[in-house]
Backbone as CSV, one residue per row, in Angstrom:
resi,resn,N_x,N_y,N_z,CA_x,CA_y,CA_z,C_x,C_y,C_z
1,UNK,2.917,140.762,109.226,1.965,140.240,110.195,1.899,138.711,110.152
2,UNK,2.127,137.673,109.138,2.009,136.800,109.174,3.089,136.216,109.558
3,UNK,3.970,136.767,109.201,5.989,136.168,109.979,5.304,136.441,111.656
4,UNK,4.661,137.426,111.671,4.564,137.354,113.104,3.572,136.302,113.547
5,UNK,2.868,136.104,113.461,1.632,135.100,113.941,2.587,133.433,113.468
6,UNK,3.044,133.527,112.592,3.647,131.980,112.974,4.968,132.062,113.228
7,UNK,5.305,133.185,113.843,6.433,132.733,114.642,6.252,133.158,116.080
8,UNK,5.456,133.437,116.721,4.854,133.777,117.946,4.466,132.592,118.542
9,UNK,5.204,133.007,119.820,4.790,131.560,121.151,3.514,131.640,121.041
10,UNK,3.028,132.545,121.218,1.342,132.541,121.575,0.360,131.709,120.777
11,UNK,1.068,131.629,119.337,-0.143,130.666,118.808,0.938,129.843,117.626
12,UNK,1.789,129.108,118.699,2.911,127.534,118.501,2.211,126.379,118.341
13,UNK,0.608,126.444,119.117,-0.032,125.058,119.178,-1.601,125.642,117.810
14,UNK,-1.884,126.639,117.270,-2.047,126.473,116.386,-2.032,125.942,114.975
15,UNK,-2.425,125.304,114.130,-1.967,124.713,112.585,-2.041,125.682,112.047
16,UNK,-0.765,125.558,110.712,-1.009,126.869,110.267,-1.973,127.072,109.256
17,UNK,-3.351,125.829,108.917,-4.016,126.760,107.897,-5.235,127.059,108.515
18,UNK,-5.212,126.355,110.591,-6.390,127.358,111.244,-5.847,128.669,111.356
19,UNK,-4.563,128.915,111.659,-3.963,129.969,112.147,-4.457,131.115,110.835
20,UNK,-4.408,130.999,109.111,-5.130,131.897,108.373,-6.521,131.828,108.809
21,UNK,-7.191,130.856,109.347,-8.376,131.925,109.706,-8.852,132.236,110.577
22,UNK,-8.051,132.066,111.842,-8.062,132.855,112.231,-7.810,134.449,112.375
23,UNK,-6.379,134.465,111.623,-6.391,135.597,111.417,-6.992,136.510,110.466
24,UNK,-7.890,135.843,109.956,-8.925,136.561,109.254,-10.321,137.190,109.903
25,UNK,-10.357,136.213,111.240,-11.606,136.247,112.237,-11.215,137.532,113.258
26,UNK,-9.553,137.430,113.339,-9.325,138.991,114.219,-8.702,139.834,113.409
27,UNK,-9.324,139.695,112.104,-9.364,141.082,111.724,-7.667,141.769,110.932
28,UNK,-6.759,140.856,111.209,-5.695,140.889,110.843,-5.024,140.575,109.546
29,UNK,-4.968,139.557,108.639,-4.741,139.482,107.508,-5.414,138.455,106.823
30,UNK,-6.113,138.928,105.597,-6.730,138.295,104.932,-6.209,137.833,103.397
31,UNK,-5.615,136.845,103.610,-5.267,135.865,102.711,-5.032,134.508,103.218
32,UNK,-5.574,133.406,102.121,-6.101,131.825,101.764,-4.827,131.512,102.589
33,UNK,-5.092,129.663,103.218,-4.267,129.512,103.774,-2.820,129.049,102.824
34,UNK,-3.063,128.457,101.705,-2.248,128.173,100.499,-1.023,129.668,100.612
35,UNK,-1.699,130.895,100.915,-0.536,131.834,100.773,0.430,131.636,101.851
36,UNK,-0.150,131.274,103.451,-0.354,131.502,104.382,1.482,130.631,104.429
37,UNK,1.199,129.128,103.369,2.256,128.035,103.407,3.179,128.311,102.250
38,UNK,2.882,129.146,101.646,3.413,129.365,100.176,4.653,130.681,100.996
39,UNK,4.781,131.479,101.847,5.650,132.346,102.435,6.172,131.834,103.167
40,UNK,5.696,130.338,104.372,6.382,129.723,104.927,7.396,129.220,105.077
41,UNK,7.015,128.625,103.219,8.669,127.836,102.599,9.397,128.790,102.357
42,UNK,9.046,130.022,101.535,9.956,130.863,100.585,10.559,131.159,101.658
43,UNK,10.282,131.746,103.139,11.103,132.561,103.434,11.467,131.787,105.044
44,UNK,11.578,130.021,104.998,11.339,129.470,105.798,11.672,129.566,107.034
45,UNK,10.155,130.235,107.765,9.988,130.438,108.913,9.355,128.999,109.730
46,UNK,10.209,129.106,110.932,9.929,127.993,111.742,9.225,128.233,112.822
47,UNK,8.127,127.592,113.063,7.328,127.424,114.211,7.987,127.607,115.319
48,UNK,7.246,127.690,116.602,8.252,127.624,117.981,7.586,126.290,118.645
49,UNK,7.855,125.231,117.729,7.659,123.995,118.526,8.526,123.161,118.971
50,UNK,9.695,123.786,119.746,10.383,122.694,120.157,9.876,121.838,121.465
51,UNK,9.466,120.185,121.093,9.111,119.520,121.365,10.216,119.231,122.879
52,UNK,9.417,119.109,124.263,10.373,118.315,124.950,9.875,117.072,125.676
53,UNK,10.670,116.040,125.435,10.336,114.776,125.935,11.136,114.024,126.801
54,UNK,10.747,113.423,128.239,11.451,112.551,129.250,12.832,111.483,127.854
55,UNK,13.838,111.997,128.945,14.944,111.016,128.041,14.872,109.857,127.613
56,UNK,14.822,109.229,126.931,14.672,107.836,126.850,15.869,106.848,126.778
57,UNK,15.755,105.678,127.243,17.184,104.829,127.479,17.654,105.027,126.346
58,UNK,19.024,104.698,125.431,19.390,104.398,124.260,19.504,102.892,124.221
59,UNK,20.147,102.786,125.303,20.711,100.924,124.970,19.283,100.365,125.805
60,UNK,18.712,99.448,125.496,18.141,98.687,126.070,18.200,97.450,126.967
61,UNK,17.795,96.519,127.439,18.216,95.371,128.416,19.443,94.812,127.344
62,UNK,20.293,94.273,127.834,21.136,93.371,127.177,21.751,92.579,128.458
63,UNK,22.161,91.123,127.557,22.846,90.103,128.618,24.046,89.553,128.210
64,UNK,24.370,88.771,129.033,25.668,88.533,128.711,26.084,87.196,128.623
65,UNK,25.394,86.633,128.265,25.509,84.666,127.453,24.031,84.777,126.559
66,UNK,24.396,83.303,126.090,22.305,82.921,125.175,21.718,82.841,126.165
67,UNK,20.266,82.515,125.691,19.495,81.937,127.224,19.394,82.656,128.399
68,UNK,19.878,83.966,128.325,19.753,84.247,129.527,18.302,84.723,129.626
69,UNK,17.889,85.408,128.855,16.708,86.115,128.383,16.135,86.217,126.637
70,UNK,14.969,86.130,126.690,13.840,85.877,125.331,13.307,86.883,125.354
71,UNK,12.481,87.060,124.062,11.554,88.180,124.296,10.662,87.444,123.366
72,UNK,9.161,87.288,123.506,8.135,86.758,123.145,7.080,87.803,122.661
73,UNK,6.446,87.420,121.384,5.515,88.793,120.874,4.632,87.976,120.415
74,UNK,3.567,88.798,119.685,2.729,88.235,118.435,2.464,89.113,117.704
75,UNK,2.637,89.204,116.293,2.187,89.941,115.615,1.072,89.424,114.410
76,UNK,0.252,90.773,114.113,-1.082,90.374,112.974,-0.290,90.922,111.431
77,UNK,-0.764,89.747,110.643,0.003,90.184,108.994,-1.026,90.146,108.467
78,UNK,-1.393,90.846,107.394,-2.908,91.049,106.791,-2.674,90.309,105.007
79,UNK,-3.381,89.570,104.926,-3.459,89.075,103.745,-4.178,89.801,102.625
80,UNK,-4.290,89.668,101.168,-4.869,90.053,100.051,-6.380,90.295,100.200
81,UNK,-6.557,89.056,101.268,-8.269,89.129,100.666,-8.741,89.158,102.055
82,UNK,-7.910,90.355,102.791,-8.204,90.668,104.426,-8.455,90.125,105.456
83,UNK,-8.562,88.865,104.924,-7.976,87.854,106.602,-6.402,88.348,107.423
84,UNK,-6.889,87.613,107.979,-5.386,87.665,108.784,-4.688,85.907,109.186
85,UNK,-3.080,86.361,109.305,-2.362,85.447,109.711,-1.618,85.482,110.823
86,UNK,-1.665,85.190,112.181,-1.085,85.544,113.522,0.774,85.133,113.448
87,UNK,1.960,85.615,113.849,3.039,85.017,113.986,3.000,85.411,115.262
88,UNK,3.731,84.144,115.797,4.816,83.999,117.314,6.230,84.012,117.051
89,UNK,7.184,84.380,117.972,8.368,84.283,117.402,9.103,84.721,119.237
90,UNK,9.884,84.027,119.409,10.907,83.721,120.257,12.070,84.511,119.802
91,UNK,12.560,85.524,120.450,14.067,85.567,120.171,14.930,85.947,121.339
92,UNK,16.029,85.249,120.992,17.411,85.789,122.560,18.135,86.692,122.236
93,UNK,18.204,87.302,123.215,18.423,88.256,123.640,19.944,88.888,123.573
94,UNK,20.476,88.368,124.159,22.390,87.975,123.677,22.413,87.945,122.006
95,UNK,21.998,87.069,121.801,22.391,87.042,119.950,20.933,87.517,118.886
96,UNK,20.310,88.021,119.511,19.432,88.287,118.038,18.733,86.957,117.546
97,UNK,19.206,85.932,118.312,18.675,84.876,117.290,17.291,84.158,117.514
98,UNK,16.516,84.242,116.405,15.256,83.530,116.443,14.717,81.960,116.738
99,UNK,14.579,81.799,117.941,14.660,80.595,118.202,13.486,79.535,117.836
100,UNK,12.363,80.384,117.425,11.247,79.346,117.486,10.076,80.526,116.885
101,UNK,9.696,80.020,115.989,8.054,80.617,114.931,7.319,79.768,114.343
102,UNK,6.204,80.046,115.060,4.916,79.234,114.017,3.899,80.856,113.597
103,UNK,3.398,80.311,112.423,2.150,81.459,111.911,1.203,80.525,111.687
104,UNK,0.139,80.969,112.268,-1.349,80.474,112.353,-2.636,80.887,111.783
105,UNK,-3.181,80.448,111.528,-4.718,80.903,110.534,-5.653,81.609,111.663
106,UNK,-6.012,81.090,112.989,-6.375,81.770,114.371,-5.555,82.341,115.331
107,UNK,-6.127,83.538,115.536,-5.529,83.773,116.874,-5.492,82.826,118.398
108,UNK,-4.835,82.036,119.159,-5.031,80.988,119.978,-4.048,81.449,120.962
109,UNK,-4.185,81.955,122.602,-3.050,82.065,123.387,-2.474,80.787,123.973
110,UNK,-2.964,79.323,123.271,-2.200,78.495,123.214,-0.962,78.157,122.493
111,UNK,-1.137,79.085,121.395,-0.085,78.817,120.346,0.975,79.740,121.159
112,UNK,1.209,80.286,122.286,2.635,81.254,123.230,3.155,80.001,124.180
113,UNK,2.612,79.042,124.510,2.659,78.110,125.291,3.354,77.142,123.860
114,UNK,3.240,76.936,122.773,3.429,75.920,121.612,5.128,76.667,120.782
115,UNK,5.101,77.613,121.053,6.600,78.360,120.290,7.258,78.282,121.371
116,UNK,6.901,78.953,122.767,7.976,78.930,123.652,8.655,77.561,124.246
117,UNK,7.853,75.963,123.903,7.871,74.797,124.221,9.138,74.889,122.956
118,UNK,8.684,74.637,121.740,9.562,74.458,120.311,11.224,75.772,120.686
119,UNK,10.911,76.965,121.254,12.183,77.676,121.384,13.289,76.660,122.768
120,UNK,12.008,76.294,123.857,13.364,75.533,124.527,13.847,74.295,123.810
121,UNK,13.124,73.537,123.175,14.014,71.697,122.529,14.907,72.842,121.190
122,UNK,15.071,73.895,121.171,15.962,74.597,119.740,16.975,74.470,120.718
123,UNK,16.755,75.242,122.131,17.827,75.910,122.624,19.235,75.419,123.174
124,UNK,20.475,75.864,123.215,21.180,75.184,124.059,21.299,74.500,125.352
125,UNK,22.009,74.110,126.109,22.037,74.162,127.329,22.259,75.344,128.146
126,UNK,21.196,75.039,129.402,21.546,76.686,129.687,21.424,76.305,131.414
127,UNK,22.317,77.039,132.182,22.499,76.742,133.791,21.516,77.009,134.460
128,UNK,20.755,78.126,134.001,18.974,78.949,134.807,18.657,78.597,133.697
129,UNK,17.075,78.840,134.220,16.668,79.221,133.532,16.157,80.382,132.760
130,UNK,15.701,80.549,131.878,15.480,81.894,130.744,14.661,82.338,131.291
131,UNK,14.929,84.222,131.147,13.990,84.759,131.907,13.210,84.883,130.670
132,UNK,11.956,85.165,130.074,11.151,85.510,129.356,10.891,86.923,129.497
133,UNK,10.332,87.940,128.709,9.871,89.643,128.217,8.899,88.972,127.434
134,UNK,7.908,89.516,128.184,6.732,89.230,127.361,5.512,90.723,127.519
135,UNK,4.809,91.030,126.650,3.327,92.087,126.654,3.009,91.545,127.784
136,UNK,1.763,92.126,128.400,0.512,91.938,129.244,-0.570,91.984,128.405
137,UNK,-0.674,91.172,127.074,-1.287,90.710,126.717,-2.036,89.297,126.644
138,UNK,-3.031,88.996,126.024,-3.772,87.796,126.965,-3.506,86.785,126.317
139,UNK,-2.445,86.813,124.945,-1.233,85.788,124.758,-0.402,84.931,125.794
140,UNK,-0.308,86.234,126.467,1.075,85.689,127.148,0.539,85.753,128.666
141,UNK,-0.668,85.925,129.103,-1.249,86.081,130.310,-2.090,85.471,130.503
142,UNK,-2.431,83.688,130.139,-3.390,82.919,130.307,-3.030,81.617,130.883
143,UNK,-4.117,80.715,130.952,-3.751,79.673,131.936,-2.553,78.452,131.581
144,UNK,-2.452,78.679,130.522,-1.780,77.594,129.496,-0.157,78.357,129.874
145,UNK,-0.240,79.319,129.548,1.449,80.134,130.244,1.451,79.579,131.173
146,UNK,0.276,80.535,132.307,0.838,79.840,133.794,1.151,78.672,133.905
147,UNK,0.777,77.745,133.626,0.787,76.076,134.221,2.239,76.173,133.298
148,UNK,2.523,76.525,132.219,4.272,76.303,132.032,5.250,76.887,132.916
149,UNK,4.919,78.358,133.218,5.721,78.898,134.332,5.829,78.565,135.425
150,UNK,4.628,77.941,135.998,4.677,77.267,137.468,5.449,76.245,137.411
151,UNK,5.963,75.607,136.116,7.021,74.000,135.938,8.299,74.325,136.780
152,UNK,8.722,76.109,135.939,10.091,76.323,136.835,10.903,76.271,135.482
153,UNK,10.620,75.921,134.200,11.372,75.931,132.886,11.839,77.326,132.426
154,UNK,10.749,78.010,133.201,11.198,79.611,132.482,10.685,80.507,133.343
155,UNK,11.167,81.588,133.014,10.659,82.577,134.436,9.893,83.895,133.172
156,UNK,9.148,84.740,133.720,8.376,85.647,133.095,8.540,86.489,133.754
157,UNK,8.484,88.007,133.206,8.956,89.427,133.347,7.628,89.814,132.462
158,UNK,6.611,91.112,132.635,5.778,91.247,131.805,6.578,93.180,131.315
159,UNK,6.914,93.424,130.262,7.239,94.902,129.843,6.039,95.839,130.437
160,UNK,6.690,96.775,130.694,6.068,98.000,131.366,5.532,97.750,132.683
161,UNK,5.277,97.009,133.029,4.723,96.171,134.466,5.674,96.059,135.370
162,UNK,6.198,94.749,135.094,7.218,94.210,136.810,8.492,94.851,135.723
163,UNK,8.396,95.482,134.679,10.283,96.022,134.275,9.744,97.098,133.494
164,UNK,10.638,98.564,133.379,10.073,99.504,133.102,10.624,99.624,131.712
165,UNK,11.607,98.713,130.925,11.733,98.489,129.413,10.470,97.972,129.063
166,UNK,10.442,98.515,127.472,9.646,97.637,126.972,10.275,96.329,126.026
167,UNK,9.617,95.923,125.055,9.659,94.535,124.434,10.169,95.329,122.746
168,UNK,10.953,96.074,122.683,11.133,96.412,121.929,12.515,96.057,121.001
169,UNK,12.838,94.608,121.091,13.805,93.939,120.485,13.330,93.207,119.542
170,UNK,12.636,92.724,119.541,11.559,91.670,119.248,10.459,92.534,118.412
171,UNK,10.210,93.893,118.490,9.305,94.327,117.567,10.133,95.332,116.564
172,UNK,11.623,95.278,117.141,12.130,96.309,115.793,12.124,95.085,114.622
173,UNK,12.462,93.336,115.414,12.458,92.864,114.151,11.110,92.467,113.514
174,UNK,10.086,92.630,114.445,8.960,92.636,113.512,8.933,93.164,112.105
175,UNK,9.420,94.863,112.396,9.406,95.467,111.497,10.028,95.415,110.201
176,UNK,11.886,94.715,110.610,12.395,94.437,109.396,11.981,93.850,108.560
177,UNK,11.255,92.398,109.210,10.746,90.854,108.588,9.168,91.798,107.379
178,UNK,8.693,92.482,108.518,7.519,92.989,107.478,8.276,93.782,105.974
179,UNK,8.638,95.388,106.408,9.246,96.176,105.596,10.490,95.959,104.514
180,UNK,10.809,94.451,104.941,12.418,94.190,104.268,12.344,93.064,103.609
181,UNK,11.006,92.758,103.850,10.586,91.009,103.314,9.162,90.790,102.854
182,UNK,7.921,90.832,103.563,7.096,90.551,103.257,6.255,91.454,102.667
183,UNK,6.587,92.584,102.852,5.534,93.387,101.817,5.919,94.002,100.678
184,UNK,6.944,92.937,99.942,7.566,93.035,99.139,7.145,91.777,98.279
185,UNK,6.217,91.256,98.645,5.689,90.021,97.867,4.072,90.104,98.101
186,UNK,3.045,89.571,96.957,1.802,89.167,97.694,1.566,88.133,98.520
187,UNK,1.246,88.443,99.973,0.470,87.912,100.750,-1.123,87.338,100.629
188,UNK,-0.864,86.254,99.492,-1.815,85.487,99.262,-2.779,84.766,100.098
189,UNK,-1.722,83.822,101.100,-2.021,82.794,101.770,-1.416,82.385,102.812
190,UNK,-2.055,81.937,103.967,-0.748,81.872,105.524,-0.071,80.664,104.999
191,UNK,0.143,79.930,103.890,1.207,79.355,103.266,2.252,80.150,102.876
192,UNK,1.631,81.186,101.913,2.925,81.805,101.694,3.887,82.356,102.230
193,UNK,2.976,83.593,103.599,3.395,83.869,104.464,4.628,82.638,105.304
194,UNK,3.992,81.643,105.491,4.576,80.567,105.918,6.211,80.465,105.475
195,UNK,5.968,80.174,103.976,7.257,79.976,103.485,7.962,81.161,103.454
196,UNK,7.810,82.398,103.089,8.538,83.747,102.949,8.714,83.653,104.420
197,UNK,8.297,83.193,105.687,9.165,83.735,106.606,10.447,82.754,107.123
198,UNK,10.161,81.622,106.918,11.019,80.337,106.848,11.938,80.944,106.430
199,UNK,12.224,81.696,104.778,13.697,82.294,104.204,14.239,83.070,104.789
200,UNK,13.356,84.065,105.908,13.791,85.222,106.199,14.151,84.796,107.428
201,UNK,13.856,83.796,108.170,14.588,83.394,109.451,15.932,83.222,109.114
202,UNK,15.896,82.560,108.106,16.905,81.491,108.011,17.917,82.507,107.583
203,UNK,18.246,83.413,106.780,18.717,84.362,106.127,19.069,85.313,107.542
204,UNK,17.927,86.008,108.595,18.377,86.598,109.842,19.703,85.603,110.358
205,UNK,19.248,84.804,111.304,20.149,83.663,112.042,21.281,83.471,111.184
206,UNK,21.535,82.801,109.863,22.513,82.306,109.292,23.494,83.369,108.599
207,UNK,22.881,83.936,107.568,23.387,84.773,106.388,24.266,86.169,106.866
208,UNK,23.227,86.652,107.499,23.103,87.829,107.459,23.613,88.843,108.438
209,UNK,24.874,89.401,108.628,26.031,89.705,109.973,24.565,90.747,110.886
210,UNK,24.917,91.093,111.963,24.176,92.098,112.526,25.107,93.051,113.052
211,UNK,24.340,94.402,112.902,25.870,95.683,113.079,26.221,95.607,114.636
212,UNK,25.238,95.154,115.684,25.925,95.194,116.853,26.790,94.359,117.240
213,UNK,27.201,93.168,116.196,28.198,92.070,117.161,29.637,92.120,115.740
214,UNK,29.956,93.669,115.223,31.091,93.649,114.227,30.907,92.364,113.171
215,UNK,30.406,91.819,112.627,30.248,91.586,110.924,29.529,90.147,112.107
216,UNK,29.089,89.529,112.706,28.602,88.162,113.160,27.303,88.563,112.902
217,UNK,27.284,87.267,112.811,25.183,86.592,112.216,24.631,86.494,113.908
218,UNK,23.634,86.394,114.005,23.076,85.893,115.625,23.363,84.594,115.629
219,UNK,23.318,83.495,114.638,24.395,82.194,115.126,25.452,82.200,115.369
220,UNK,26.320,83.199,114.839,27.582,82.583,115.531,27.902,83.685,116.449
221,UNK,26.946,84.384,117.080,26.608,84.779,118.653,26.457,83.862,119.614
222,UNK,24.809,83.189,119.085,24.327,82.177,119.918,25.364,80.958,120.383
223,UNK,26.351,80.585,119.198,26.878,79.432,119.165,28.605,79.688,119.999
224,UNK,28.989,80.699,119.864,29.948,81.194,119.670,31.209,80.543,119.154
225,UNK,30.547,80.616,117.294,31.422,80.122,116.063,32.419,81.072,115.916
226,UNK,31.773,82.495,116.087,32.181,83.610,114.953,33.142,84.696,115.538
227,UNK,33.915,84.428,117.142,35.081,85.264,117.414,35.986,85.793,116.241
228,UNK,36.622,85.121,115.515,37.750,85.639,114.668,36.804,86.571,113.688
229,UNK,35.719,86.504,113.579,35.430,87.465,112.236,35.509,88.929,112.561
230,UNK,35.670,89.690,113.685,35.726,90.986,113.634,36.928,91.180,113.501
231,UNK,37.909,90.443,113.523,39.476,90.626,113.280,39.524,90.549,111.964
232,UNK,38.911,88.973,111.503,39.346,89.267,109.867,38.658,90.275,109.116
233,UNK,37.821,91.004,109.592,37.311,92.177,108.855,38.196,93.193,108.886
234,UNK,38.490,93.389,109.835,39.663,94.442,110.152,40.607,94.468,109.397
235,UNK,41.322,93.244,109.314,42.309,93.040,108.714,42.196,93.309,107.249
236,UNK,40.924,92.728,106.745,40.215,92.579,105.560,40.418,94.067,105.107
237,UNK,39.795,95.166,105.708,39.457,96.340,105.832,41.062,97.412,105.061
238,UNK,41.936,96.827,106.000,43.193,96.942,106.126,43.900,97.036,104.562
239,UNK,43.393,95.608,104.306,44.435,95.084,103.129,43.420,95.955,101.866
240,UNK,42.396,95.814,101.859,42.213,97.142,100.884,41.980,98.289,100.464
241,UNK,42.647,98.999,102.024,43.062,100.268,101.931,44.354,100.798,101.370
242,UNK,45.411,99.128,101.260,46.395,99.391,100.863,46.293,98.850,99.304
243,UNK,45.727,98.432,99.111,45.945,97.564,97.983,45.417,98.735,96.943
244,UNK,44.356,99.755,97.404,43.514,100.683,96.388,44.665,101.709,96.514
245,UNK,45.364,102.003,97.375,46.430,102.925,97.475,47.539,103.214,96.543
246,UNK,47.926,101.770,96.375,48.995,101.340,95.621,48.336,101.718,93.980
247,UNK,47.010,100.681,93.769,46.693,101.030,92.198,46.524,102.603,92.094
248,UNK,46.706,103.564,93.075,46.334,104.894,92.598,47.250,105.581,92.937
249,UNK,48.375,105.118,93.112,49.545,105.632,93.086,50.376,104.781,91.581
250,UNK,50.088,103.944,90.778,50.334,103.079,90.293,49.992,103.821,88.764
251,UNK,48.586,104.181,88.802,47.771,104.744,87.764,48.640,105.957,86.780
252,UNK,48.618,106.227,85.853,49.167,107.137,84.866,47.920,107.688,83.682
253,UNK,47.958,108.795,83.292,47.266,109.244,82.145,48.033,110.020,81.236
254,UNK,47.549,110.673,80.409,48.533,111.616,79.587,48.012,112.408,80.441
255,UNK,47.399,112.736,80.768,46.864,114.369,81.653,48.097,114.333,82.942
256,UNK,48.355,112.940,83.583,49.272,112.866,85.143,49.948,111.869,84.559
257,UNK,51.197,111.991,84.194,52.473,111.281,83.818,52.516,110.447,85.091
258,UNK,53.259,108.933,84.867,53.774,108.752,85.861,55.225,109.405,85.914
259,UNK,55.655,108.560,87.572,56.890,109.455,87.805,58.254,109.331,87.388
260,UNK,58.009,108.125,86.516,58.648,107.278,85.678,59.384,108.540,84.613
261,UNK,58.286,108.855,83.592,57.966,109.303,82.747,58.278,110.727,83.052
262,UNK,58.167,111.228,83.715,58.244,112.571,84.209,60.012,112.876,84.297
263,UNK,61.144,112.173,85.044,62.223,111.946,85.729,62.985,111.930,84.077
């Protein structure tokens, strides 16, 4: 009776430790829900929840030079002694690369108007101007934006609004910078914060290849330094498939004579 009740469409949107009591309320089997999960595993029976959800894009916006497009965020980092520290952060779109971050002690939707100023004097030369991806948040939706956008320096796109992507380039790297960097140290002070993200820019952009452009950093995307490196990897790749080949064809034990030795 209980293989039956959790494996029955009829009660799929049940949990299974209401589902024991219910079935205690109709009269059907009476045992704790602990047993209820304890037969679940042993004899693992699966729910009938297969979930269905509208497809979702895989690839997201992408372009095809720097500059063509940014994506602009803000995120909240929580300190030791529960303040908070706000970051801005600029990045393009073409290369991954972070063009412009300040972190602040206040939240200010002047400071989206103060990074995106600092991301264009970073940026190259560029023929248009940059389209911007930004929230419809009141960062990026106040008077201090407008009067920059009305200049004609940059153009604005708001996610989910006037484009049905979201801003989700720009917040996967939120996540790395948090999970891969900063909460891996105490967050004392928006100094520290300060400096721990300084390394971790610098380390993104410079150091550190990204898997979508074959072994290149987002500088030598942005810059375009770094053509030959997916070749010399290859090649790289190449030479020590042969080279490990050889020592293990090379290798001898008393257990596997070589063929030397054998002849």
């Amino acid at each position: 009776m209980i293989e039956d009740m959790v494996t029955s469409p009829e009660y799929r949107h049940v949990p299974t430790g209401t589902l024991a009591v219910l079935a205690q309320r109709l009269g059907t089997v009476w045992a704790s829900a602990s047993t209820w999960y304890r037969l679940v595993r042993r004899f693992a029976w699966r729910r009938p929840r297969l979930r269905v959800h509208p497809v979702k894009p895989k690839i997201g916006l992408r372009t095809t030079r720097p500059n063509e497009m940014w994506h602009i965020d803000t995120t909240v980092i929580r300190l030791l002694d529960g303040t908070r520290a706000y970051m801005h952060a600029v990045i393009d779109n073409f290369s991954r690369r972070i063009l412009a971050w300040p972190v602040a002690e206040t939240f200010a939707p002047v400071n989206s108007v103060a990074v995106l100023l600092d991301a264009g004097r970073a940026a190259t030369p560029s023929v248009t101007a940059p389209v911007v991806l930004a929230d419809a948040g009141v960062e990026n939706g106040n008077a201090q934006v407008e009067e920059l956008i009305i200049t004609g320096v940059l153009r604005r796109v708001l996610a989910f609004t006037e484009l049905r992507f979201s801003n989700s380039m720009i917040e996967a790297w939120w996540r790395s910078l948090k999970h891969q960097w900063l909460f891996l140290h105490s967050l004392d002070s928006v100094t520290t914060v300060r400096r721990l993200v300084e390394f971790y820019v610098d380390e993104h952009n410079r150091v550190l290849p990204h898997s979508a452009f074959r072994g290149q950093t987002p500088d030598e995307m942005y810059f375009g330094t770094g053509a030959t490196v997916p070749a010399d990897l290859t090649s790289g790749a190449a030479a020590a498939r042969r080279a490990r080949a050889e020592a293990n064809r090379s290798a001898a034990c008393k257990t596997c004579p070589s063929l030397d030795t054998v002849a």
